[in-house]
Biopython code that builds the backbone (N, CA, C, O; Angstrom):
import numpy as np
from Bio.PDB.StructureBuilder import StructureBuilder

atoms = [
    (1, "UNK", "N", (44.527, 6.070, 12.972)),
    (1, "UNK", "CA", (43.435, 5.196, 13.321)),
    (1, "UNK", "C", (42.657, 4.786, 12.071)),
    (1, "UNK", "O", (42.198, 3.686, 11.762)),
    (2, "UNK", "N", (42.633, 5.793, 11.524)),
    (2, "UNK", "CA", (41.810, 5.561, 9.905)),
    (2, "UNK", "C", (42.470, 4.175, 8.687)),
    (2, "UNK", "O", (42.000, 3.284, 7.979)),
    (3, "UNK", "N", (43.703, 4.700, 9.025)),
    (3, "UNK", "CA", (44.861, 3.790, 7.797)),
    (3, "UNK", "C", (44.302, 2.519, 8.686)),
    (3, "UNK", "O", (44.092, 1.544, 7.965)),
    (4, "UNK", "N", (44.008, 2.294, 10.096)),
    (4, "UNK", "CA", (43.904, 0.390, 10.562)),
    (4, "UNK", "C", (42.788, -0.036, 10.260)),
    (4, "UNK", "O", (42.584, -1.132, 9.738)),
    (5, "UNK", "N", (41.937, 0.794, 10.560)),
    (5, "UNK", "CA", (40.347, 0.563, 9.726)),
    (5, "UNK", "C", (40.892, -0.159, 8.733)),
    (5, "UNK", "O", (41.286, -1.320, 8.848)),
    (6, "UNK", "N", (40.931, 0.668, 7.513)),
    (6, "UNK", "CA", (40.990, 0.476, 6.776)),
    (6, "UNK", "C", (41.871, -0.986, 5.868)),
    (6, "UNK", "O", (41.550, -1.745, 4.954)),
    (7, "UNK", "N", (43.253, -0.776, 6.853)),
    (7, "UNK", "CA", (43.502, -1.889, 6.827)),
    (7, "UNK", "C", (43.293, -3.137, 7.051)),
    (7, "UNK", "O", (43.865, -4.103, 6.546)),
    (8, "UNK", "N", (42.214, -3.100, 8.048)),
    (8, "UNK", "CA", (41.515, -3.938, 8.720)),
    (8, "UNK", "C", (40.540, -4.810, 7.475)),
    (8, "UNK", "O", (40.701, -5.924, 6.979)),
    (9, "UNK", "N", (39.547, -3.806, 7.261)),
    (9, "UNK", "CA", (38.331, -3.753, 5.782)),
    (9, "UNK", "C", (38.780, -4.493, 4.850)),
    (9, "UNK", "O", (38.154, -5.415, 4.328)),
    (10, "UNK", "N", (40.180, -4.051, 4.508)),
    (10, "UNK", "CA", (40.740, -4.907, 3.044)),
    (10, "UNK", "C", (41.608, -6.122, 3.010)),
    (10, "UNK", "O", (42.024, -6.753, 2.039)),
    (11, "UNK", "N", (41.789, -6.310, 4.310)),
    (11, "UNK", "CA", (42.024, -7.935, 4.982)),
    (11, "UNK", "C", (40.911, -8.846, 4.553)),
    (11, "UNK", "O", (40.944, -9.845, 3.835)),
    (12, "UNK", "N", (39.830, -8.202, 5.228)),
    (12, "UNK", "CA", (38.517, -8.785, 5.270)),
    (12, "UNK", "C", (37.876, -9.077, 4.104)),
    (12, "UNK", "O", (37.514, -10.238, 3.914)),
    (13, "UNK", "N", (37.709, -8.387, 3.440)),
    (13, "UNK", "CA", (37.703, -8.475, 1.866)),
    (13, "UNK", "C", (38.435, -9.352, 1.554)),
    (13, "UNK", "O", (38.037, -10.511, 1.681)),
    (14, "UNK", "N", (39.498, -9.134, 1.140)),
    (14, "UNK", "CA", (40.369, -10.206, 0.373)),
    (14, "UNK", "C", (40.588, -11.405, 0.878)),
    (14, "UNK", "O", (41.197, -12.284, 0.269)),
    (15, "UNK", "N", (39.953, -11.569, 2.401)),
    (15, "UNK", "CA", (40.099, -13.107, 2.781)),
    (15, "UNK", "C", (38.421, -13.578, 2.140)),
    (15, "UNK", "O", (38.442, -14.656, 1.545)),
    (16, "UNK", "N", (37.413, -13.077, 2.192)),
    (16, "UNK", "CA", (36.431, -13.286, 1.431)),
    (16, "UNK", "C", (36.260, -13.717, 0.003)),
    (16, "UNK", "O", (35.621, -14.649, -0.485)),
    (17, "UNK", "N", (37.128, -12.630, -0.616)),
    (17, "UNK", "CA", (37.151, -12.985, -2.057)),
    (17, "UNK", "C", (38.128, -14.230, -2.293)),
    (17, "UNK", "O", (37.729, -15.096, -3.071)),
    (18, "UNK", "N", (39.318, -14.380, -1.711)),
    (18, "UNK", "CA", (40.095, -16.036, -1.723)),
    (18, "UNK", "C", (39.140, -17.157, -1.152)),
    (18, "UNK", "O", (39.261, -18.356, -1.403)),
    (19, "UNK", "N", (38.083, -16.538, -0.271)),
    (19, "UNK", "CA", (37.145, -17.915, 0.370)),
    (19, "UNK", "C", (36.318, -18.333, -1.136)),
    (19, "UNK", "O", (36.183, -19.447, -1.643)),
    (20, "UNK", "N", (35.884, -17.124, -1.568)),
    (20, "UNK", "CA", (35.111, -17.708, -2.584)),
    (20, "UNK", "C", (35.481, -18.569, -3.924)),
    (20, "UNK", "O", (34.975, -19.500, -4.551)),
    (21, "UNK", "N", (36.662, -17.730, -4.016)),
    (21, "UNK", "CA", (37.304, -18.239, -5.300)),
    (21, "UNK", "C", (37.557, -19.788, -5.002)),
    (21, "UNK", "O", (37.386, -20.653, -5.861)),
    (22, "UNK", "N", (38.106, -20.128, -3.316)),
    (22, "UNK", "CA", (38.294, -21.432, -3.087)),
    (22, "UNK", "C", (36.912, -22.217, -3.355)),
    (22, "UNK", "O", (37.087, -23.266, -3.975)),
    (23, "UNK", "N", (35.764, -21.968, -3.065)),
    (23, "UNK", "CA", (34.696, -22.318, -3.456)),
    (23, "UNK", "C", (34.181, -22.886, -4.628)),
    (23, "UNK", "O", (33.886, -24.071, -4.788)),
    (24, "UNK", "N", (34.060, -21.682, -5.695)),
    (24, "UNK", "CA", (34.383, -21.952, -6.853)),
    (24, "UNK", "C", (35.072, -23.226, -7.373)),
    (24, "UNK", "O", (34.632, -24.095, -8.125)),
    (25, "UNK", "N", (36.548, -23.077, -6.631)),
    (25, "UNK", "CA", (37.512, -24.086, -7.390)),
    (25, "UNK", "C", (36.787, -25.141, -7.174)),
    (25, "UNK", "O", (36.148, -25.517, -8.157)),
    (26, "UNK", "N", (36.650, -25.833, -6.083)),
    (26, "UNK", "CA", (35.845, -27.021, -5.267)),
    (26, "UNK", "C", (35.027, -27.492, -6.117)),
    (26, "UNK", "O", (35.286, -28.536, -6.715)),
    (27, "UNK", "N", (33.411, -26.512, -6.405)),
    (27, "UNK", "CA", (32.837, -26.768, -7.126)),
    (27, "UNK", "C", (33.024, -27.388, -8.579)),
    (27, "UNK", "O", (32.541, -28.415, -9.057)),
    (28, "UNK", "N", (33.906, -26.408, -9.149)),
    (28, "UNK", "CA", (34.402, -27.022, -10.909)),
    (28, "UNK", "C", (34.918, -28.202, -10.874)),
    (28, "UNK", "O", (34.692, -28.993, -11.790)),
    (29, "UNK", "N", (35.989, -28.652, -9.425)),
    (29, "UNK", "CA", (36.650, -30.026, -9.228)),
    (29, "UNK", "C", (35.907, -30.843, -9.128)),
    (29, "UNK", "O", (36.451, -31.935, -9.295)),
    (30, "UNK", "N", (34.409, -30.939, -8.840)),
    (30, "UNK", "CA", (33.468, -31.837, -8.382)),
    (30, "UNK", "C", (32.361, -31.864, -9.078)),
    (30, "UNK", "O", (31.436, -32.587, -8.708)),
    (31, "UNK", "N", (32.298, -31.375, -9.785)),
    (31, "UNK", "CA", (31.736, -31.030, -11.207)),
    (31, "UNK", "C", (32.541, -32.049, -12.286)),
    (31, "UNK", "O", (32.123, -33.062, -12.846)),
    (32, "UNK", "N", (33.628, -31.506, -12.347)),
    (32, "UNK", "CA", (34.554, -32.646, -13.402)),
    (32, "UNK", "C", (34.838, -33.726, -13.423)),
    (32, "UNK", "O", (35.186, -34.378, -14.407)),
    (33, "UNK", "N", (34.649, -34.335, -11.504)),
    (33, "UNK", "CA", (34.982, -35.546, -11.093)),
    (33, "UNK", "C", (33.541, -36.186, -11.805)),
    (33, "UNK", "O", (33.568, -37.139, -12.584)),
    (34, "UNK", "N", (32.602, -35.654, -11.492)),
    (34, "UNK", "CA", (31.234, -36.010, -11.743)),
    (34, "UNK", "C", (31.602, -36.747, -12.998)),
    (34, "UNK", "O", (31.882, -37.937, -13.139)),
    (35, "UNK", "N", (31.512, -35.372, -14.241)),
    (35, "UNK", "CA", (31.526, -36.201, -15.388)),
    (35, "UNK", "C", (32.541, -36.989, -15.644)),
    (35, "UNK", "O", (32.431, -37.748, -16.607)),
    (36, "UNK", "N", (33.768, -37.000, -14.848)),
    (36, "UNK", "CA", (34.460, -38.231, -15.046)),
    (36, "UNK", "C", (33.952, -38.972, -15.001)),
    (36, "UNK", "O", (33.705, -39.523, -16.074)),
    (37, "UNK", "N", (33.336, -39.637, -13.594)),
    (37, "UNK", "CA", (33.060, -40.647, -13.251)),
    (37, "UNK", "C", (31.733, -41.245, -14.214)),
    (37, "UNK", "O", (31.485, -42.416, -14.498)),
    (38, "UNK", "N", (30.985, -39.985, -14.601)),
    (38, "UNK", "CA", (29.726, -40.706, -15.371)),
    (38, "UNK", "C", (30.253, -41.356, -16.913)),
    (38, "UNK", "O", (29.723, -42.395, -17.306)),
    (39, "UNK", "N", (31.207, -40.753, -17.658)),
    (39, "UNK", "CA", (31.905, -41.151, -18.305)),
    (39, "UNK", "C", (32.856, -42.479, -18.762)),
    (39, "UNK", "O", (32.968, -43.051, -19.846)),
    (40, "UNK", "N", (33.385, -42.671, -17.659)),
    (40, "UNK", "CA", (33.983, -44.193, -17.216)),
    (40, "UNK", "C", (32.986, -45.158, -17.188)),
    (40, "UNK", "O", (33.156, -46.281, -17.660)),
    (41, "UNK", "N", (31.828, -44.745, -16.600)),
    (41, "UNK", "CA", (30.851, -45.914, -16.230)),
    (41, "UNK", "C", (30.000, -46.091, -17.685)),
    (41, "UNK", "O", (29.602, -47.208, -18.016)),
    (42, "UNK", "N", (29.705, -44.653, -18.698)),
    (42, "UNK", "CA", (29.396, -45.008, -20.150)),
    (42, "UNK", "C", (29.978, -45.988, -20.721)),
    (42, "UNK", "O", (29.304, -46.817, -21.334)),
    (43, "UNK", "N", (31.954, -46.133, -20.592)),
    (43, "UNK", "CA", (32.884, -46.708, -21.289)),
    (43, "UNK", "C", (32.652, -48.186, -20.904)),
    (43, "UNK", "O", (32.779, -49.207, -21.580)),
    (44, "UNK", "N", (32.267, -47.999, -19.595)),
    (44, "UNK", "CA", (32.389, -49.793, -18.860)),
    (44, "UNK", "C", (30.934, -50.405, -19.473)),
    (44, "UNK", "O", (31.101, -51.492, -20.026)),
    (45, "UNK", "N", (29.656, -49.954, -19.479)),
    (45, "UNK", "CA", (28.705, -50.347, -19.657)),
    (45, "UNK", "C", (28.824, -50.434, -21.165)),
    (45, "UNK", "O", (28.279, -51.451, -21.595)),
    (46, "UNK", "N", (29.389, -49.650, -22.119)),
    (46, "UNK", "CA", (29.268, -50.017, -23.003)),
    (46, "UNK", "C", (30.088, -51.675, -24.048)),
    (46, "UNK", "O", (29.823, -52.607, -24.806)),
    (47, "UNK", "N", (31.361, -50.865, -23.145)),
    (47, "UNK", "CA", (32.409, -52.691, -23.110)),
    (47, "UNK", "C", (31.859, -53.441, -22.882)),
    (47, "UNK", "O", (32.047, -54.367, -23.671)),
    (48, "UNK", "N", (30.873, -53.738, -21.842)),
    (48, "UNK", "CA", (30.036, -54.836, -21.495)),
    (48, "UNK", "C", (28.980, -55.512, -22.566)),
    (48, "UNK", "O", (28.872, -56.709, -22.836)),
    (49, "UNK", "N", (28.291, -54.489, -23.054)),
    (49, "UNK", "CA", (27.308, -54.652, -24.468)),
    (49, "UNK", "C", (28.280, -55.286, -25.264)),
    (49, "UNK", "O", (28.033, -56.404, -25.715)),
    (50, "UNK", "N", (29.284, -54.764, -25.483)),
    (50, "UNK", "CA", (30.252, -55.246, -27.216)),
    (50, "UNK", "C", (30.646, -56.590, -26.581)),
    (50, "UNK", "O", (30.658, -57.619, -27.257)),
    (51, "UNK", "N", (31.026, -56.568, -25.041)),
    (51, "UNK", "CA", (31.634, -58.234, -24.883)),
    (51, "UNK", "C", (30.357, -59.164, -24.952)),
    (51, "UNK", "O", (30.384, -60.182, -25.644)),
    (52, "UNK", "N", (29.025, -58.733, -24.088)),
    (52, "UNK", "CA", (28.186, -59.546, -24.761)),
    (52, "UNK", "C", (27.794, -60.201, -26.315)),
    (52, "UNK", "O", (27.464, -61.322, -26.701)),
    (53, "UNK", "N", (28.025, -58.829, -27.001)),
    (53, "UNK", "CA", (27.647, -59.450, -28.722)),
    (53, "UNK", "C", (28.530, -60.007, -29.052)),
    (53, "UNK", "O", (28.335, -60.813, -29.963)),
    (54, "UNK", "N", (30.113, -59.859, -28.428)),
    (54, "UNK", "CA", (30.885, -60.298, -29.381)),
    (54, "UNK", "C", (30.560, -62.239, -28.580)),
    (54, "UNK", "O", (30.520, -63.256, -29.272)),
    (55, "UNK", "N", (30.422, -62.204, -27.363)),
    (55, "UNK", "CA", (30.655, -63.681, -27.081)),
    (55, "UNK", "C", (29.422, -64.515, -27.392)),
    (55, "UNK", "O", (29.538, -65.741, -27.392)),
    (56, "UNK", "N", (27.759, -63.708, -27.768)),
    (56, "UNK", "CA", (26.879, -64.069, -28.412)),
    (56, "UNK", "C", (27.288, -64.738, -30.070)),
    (56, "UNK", "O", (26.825, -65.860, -30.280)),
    (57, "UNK", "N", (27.884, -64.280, -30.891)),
    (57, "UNK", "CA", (28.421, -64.409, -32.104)),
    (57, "UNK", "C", (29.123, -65.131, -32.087)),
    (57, "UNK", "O", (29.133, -65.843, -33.091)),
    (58, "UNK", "N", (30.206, -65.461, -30.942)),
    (58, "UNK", "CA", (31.340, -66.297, -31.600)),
    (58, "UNK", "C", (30.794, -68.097, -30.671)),
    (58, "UNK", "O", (31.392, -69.173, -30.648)),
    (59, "UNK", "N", (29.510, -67.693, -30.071)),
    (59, "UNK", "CA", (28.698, -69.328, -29.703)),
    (59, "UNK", "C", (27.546, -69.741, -30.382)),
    (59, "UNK", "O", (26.812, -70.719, -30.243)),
    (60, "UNK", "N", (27.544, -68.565, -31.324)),
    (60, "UNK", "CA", (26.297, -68.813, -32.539)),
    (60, "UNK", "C", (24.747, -68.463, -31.615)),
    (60, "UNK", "O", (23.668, -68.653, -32.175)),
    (61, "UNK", "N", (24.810, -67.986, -30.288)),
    (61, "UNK", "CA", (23.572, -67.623, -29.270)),
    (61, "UNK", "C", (23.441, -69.045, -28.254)),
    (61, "UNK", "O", (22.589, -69.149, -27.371)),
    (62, "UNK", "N", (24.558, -70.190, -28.610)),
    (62, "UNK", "CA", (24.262, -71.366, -27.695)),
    (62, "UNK", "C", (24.194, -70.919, -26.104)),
    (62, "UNK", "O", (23.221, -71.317, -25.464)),
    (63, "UNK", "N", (24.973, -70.283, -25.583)),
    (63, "UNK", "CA", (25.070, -69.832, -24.197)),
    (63, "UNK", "C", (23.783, -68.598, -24.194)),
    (63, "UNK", "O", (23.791, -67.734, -25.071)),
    (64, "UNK", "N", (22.595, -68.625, -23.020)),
    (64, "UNK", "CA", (22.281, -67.849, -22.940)),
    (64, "UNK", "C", (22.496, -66.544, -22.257)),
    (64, "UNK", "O", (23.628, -66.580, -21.774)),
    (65, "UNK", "N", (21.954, -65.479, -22.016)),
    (65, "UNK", "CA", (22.700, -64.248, -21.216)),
    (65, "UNK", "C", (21.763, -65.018, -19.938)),
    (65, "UNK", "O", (20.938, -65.931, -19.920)),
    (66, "UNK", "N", (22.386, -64.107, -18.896)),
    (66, "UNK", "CA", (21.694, -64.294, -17.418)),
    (66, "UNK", "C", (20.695, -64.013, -16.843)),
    (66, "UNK", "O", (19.970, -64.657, -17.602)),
    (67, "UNK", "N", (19.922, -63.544, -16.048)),
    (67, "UNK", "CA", (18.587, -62.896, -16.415)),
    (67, "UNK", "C", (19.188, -62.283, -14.622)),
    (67, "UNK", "O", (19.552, -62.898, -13.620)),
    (68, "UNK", "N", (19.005, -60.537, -15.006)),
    (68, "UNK", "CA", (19.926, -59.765, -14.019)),
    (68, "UNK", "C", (19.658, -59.959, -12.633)),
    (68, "UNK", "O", (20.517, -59.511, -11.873)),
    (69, "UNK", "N", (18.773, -60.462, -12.179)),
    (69, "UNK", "CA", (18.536, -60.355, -11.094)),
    (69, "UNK", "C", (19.237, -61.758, -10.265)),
    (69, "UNK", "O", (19.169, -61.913, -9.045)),
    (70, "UNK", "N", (19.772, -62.519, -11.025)),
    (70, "UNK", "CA", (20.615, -63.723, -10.972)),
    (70, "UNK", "C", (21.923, -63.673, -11.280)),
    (70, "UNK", "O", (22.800, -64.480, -10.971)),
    (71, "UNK", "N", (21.999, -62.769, -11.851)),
    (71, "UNK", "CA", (24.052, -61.709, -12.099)),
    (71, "UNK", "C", (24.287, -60.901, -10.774)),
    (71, "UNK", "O", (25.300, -60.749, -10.090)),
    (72, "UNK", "N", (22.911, -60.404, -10.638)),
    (72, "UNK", "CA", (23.444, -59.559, -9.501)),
    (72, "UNK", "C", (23.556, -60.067, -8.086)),
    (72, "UNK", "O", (24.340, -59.585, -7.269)),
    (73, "UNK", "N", (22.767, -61.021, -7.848)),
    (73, "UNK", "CA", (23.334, -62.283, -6.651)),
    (73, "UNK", "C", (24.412, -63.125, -6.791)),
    (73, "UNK", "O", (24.716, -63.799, -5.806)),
    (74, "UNK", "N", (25.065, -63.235, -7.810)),
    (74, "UNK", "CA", (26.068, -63.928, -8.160)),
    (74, "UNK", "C", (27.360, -62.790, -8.040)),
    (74, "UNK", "O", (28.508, -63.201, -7.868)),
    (75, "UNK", "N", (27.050, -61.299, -8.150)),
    (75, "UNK", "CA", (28.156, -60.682, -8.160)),
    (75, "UNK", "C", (28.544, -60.426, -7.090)),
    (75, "UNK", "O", (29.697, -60.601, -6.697)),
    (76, "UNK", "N", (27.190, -59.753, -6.158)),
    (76, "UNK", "CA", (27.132, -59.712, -4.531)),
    (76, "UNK", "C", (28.112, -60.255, -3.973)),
    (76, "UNK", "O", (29.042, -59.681, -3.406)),
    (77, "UNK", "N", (27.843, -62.095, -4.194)),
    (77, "UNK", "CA", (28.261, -63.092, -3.385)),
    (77, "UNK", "C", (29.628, -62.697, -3.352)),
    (77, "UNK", "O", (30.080, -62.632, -2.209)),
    (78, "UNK", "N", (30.350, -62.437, -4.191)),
    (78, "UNK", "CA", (31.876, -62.630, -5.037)),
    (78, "UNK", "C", (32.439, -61.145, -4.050)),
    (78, "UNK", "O", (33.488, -61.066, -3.411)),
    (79, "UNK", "N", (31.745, -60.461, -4.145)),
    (79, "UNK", "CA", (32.303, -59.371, -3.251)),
    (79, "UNK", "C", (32.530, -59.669, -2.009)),
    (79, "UNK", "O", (32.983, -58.819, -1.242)),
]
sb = StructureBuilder()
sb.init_structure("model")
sb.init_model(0)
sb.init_chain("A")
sb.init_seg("    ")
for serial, (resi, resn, name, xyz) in enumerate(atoms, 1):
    if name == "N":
        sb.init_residue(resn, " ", resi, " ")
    sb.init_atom(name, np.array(xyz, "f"), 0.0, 1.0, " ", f" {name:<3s}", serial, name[0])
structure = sb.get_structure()
């Protein structure tokens, strides 16, 4: 009777300690996605700056930029 206890206990346990560890994993995965994603959006926002200067420079400033709140109704729409 003792050995099923017991066997019982260290079932229980070790499905605990795999719950957590699954936990864990989850967390670090969503954690990393995070800084992926904040990362990508550094890379994109920054491409955006360099395509602005570069297409500022090569019109001498003739074209002006947009004024955002008129980009962002224009992007809306397009979606």
């Amino acid at each position: 009777m003792k050995i099923k206890q017991t066997g019982v206990a260290v079932l229980l346990v070790a499905g605990l300690i795999l719950m957590t560890g699954c936990d864990q994993a989850e967390k670090a995965a969503q954690q990393m996605l995070s800084k992926t994603a904040e990362s990508a959006k550094q890379a994109i926002d920054d491409t955006h700056k360099a395509a602005e200067q570069a297409l500022s420079d090569a019109t001498g400033g003739l074209i002006e930029k947009e004024q955002p709140e008129q980009e962002n109704k224009d992007s809306s729409k397009a979606i």
